[in-house]
SESE-212404 format. One record per residue (C-alpha): x, y, z; residue number from 1; residue in three letters. Coordinates in steps of 0.05 Angstrom, whole numbers. Layout:
<atoms>
ATOM      c1      c2      c3    n  res
ATOM       X       Y       Z  NUM  Ala
...
</atoms>
This chain:
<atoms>
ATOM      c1      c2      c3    n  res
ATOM    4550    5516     -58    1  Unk
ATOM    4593    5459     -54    2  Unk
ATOM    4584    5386     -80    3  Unk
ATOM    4590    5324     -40    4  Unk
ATOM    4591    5260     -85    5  Unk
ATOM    4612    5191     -58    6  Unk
ATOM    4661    5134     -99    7  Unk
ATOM    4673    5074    -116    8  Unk
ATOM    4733    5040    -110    9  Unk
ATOM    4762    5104    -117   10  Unk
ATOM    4716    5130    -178   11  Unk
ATOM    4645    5175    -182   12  Unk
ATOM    4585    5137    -196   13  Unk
ATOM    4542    5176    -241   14  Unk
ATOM    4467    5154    -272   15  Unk
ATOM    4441    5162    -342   16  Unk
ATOM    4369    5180    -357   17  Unk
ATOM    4321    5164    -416   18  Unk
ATOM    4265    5179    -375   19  Unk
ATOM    4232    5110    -389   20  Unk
ATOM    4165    5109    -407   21  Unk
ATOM    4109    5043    -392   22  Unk
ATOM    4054    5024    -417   23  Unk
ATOM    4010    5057    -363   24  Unk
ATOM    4045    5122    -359   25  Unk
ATOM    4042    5182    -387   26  Unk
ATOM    4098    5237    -409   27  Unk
ATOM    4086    5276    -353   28  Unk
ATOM    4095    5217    -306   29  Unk
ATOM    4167    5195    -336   30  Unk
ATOM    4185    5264    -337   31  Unk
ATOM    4172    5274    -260   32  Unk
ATOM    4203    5204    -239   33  Unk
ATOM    4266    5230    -274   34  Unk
ATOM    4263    5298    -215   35  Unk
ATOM    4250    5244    -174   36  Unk
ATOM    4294    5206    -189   37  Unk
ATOM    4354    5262    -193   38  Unk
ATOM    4334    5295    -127   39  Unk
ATOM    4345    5221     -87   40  Unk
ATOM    4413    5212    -137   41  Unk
ATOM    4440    5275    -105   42  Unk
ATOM    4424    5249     -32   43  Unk
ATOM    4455    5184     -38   44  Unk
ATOM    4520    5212     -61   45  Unk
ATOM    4514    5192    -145   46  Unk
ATOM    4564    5254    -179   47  Unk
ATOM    4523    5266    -245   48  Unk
ATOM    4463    5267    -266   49  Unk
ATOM    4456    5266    -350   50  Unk
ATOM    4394    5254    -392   51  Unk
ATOM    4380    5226    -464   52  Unk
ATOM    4358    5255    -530   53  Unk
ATOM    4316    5208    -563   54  Unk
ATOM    4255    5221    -621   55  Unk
ATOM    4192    5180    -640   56  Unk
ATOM    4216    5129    -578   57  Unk
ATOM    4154    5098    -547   58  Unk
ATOM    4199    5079    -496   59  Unk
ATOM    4234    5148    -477   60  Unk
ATOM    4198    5217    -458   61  Unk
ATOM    4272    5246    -458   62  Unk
ATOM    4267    5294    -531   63  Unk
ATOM    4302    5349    -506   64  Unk
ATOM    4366    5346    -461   65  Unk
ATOM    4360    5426    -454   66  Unk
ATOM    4292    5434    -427   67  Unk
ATOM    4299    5372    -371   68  Unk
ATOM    4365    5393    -354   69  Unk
ATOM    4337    5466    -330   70  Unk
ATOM    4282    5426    -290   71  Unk
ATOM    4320    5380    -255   72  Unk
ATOM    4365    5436    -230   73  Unk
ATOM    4310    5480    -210   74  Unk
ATOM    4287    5413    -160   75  Unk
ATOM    4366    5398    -146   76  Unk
ATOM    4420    5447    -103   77  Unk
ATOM    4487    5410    -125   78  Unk
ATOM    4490    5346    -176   79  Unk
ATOM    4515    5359    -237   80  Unk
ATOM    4475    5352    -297   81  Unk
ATOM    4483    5342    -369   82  Unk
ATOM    4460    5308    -435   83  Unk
ATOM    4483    5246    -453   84  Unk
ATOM    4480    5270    -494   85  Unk
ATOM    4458    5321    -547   86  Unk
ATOM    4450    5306    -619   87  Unk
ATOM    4495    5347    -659   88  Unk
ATOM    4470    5332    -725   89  Unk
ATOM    4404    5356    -691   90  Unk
ATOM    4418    5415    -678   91  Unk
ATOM    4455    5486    -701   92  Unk
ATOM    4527    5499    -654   93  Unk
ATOM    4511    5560    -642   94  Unk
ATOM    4440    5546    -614   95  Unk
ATOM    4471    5486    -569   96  Unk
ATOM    4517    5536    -548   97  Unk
ATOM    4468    5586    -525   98  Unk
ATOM    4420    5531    -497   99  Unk
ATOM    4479    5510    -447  100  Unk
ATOM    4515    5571    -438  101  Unk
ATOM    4443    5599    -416  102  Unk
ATOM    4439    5530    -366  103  Unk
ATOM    4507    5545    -342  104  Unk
ATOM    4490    5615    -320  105  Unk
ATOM    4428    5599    -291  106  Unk
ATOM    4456    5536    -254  107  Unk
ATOM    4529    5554    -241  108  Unk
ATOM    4586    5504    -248  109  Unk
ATOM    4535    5446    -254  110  Unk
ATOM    4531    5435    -324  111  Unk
ATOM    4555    5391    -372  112  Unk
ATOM    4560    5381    -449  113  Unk
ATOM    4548    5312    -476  114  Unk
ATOM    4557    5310    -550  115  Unk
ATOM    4540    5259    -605  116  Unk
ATOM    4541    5249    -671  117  Unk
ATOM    4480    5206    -684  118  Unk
ATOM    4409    5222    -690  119  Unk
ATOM    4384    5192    -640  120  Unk
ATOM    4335    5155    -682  121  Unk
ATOM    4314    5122    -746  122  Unk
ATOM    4324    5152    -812  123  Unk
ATOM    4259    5176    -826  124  Unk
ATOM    4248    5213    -765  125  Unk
ATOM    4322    5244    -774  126  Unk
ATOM    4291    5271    -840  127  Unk
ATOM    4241    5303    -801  128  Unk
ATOM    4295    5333    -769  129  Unk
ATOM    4335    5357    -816  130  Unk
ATOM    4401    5329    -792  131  Unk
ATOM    4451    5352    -812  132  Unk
ATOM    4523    5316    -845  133  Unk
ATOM    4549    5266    -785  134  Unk
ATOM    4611    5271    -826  135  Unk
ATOM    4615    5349    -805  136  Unk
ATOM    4623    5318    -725  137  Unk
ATOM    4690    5349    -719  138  Unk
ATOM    4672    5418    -745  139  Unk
ATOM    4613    5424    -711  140  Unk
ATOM    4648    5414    -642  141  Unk
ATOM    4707    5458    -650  142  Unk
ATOM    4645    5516    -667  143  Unk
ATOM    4613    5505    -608  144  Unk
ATOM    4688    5507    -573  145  Unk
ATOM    4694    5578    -610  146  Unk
ATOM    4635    5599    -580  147  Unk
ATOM    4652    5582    -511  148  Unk
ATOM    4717    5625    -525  149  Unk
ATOM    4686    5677    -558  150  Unk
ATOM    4712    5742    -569  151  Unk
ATOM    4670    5808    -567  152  Unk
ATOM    4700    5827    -633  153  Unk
ATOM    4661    5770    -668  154  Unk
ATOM    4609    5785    -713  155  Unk
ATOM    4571    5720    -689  156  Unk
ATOM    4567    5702    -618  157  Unk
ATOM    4539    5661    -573  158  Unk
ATOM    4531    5708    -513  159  Unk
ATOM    4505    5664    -460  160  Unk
ATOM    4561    5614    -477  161  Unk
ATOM    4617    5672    -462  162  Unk
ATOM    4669    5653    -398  163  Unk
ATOM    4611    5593    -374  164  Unk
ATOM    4656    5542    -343  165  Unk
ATOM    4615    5479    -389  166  Unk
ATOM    4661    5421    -393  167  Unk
ATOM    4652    5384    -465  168  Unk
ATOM    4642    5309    -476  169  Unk
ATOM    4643    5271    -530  170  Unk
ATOM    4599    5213    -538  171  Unk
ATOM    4613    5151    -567  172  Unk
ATOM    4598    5069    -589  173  Unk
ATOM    4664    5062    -635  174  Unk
ATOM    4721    5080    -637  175  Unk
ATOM    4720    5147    -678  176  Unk
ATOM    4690    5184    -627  177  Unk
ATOM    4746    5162    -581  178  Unk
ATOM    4809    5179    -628  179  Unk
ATOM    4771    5244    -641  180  Unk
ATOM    4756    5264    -563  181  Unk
ATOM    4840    5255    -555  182  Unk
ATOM    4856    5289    -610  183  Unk
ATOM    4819    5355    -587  184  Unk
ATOM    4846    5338    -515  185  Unk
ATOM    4764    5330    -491  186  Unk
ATOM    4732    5287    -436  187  Unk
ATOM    4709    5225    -458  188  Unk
ATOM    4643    5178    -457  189  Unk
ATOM    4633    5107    -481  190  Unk
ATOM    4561    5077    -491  191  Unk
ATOM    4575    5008    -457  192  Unk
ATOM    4496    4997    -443  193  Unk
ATOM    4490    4982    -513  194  Unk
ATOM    4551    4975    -552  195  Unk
ATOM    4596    4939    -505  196  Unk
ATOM    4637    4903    -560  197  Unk
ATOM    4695    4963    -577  198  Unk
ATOM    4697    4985    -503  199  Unk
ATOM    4771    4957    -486  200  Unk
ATOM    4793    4986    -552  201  Unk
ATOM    4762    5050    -550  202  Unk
ATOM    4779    5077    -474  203  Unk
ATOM    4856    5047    -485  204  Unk
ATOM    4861    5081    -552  205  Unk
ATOM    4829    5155    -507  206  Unk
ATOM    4880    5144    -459  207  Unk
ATOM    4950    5124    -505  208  Unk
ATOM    4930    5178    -560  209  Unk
ATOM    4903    5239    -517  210  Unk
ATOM    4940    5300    -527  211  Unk
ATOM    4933    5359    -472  212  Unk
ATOM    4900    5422    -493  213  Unk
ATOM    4876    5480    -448  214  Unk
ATOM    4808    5447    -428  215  Unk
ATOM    4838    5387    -400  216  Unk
ATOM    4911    5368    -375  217  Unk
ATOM    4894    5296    -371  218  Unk
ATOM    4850    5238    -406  219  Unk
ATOM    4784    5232    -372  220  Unk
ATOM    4733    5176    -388  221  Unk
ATOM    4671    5153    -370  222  Unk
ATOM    4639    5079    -384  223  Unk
ATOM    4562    5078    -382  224  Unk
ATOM    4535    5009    -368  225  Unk
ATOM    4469    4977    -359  226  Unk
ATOM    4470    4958    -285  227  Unk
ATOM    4403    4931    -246  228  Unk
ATOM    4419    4916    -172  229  Unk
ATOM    4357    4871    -142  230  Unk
ATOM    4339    4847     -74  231  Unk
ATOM    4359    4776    -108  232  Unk
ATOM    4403    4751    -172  233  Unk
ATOM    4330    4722    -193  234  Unk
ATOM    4300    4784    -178  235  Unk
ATOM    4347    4823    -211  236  Unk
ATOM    4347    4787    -282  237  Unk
ATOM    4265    4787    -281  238  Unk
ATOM    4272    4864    -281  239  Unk
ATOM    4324    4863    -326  240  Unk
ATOM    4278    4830    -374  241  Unk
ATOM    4242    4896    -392  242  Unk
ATOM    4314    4920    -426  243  Unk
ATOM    4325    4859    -464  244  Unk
ATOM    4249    4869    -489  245  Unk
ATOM    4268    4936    -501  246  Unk
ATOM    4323    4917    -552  247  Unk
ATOM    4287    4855    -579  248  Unk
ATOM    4233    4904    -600  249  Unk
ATOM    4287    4948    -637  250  Unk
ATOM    4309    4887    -669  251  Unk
ATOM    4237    4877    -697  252  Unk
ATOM    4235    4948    -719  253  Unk
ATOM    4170    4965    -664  254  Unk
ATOM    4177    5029    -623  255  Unk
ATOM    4142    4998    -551  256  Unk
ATOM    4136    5029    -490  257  Unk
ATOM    4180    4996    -425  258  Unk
ATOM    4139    4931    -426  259  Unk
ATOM    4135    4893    -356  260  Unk
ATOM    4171    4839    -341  261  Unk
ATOM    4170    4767    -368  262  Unk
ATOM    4201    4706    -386  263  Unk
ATOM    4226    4708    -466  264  Unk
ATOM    4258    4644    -461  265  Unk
ATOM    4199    4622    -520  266  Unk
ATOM    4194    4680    -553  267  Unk
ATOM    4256    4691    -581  268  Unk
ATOM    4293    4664    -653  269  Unk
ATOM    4363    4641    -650  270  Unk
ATOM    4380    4705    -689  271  Unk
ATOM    4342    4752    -642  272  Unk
ATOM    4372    4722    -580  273  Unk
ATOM    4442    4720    -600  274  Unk
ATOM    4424    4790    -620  275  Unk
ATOM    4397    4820    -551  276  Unk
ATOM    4459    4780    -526  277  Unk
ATOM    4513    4820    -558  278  Unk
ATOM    4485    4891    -546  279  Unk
ATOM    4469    4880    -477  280  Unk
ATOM    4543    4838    -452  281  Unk
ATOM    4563    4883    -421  282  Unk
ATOM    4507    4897    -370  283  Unk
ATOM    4502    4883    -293  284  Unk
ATOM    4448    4848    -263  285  Unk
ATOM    4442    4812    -197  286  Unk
ATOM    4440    4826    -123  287  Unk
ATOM    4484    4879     -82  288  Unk
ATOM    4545    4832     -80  289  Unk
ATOM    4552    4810    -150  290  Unk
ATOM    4548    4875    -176  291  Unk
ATOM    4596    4909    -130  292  Unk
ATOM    4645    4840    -149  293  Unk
ATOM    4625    4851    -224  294  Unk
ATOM    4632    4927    -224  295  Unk
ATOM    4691    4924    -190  296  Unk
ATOM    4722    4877    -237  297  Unk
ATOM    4705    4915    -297  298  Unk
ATOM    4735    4990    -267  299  Unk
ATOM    4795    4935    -252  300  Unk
ATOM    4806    4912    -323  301  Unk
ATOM    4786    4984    -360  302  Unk
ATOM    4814    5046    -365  303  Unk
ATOM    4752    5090    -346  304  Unk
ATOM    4749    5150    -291  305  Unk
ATOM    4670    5147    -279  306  Unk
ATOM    4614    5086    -282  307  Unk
ATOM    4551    5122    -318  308  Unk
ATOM    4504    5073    -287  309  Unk
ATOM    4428    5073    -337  310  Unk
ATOM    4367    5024    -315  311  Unk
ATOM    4302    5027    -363  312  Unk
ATOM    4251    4981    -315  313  Unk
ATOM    4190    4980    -327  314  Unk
ATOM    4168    5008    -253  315  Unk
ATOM    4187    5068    -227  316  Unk
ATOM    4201    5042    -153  317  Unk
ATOM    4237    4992    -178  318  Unk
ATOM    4291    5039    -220  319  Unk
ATOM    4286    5079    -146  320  Unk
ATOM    4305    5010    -115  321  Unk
ATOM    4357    4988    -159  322  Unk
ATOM    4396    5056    -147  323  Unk
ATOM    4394    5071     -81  324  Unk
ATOM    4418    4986     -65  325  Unk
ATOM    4477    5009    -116  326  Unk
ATOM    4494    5076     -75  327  Unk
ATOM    4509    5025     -10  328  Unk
ATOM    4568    5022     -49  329  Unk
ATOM    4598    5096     -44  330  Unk
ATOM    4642    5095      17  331  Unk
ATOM    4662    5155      20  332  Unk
ATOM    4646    5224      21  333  Unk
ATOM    4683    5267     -38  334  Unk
ATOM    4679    5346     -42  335  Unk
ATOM    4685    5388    -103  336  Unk
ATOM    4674    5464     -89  337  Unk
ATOM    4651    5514    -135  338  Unk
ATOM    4694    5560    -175  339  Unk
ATOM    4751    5517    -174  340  Unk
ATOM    4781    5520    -241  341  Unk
ATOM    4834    5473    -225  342  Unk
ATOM    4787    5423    -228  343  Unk
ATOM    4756    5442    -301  344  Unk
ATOM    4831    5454    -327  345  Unk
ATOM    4855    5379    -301  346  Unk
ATOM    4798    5331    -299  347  Unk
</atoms>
């Protein structure tokens, strides 16, 4: 089946997922709004659709990239999916390898890889997880990479993972992952939606240090951003309130659900607001036109292939909202057919 996606200015509009969770909502209910949410993504012409890994989050229902990833492609036909990403300390190569290899044979050329090299969550709970060494990043992706590219003649395989077309991303907030993602000639992802500070220096270091390699010909990099497009610029940063709650609450060390929106003008010390300020710069928030002038400034001034668009408000009809005002700006129909392994060789 073939894929029709839409741009921007030229470049794929994607959406990340944490499947937010209220105050008045259940697991169940954040976990639908994300099929929801993914099956009206696909019809307004958004290219992927990727989902979170987060643990002991109030806030997020997303705990397992794997499991989601297989639902929302048994309620989709074409969108890509992926995690954005999965844990690698979390988890064991070889059983990431299986998990996606399995997805990609179930749900042919739709999957992607997303890796990290954080938890995903505070200390204590990555005890309870038993991560593994973050420094072992590197190692751990190249085994994954050997199990993609296994060889019958192996003594450990991942069989599911065998000849599955699963293009591999490495996630990042710094610039390590970056330097590391060109080094092994590997897509790219920055985490703008809350670490906007390094991404200039990160996505121009990808693109002036990547070094080809037989999964990709050329750098390829996405930019995930906050981005809340209201009816209103008013409108717009009142629901944008619930993510800068969100963050004030991490601040403070208290695992919330999505809280609604309010005014935190009072609430908030010097410290906490200057804070909130710095991890959430490089959001966009405000009506249809500013954030087609302030998105199209930003894919202007960076180097980045793909806008990963992410929205945590508090209301599910209002994330529905926010998305489908942004996909009035895809002009233009874009298809991508199956089995075409030009694409996966120079993307």
């Amino acid at each position: 089946m073939t894929q029709s996606y839409k741009t921007f200015s030229g470049i794929p509009l994607s959406i990340l997922d944490l499947s937010p969770l209220n105050d008045q909502e259940t697991p169940r209910d954040a976990l639908q709004h994300s099929v929801e949410l993914a099956q009206h993504a696909e019809d307004w012409g958004y290219y992927r659709y990727w989902v979170a890994e987060h643990h002991n989050a109030a806030s997020s229902a997303s705990v397992s990239p794997p499991l989601l990833i297989n639902q929302i492609a048994n309620h989709t036909k074409t969108i890509r999916l992926g995690s954005g990403g999965m844990m690698l300390p979390n988890h064991s190569p070889l059983v990431v390898a299986e998990q996606f290899g399995l997805l990609s044979a179930l749900h042919p050329n739709r999957i992607d890889l997303g890796l990290g090299r954080a938890p995903g969550t505070d200390q204590l709970t990555a005890r309870a997880l038993r991560r593994g060494d973050v420094h072992a990043f590197p190692e751990h992706v190249r085994e994954i990479q050997h199990y993609f590219n296994g060889s019958p003649k192996k003594q450990v395989r991942a069989v599911t993972a065998e000849n599955q077309q699963v293009p591999i991303f490495l996630l990042g907030s710094s610039t390590f992952s970056a330097k590391l993602a060109a080094d092994m000639g590997l897509r790219y992802a920055f985490a703008g939606h809350f670490s906007p500070g390094e991404a200039s220096e990160a996505l121009s270091l990808y693109r002036e240090h990547f070094k080809p390699s037989e999964h990709l010909a050329e750098p390829y990099a996405i930019l995930a951003l906050n981005i809340v497009a209201g009816e209103t610029d008013d409108e717009a940063r009142w629901l944008f309130s619930s993510m800068e709650q969100l963050f004030l609450n991490m601040i403070r060390s208290k695992s919330l659900p999505i809280q609604p929106p309010r005014d935190l003008t009072e609430e908030m010390l010097p410290h906490e607001q200057a804070a909130v300020k710095r991890s959430l710069a490089g959001s966009i928030v405000g009506s249809l036109s500013t954030v087609q002038a302030e998105l199209a400034s930003r894919i202007q001034t960076l180097p980045v292939d793909e806008v990963m668009a992410t929205s945590l408000l508090y209301n599910q009809a209002d994330r529905l909202a926010s998305y489908q005002r942004m996909s009035r700006l895809l002009d233009k129909d874009t298809l991508l057919k199956d089995h075409d392994e030009n694409w996966f060789s120079s993307r």
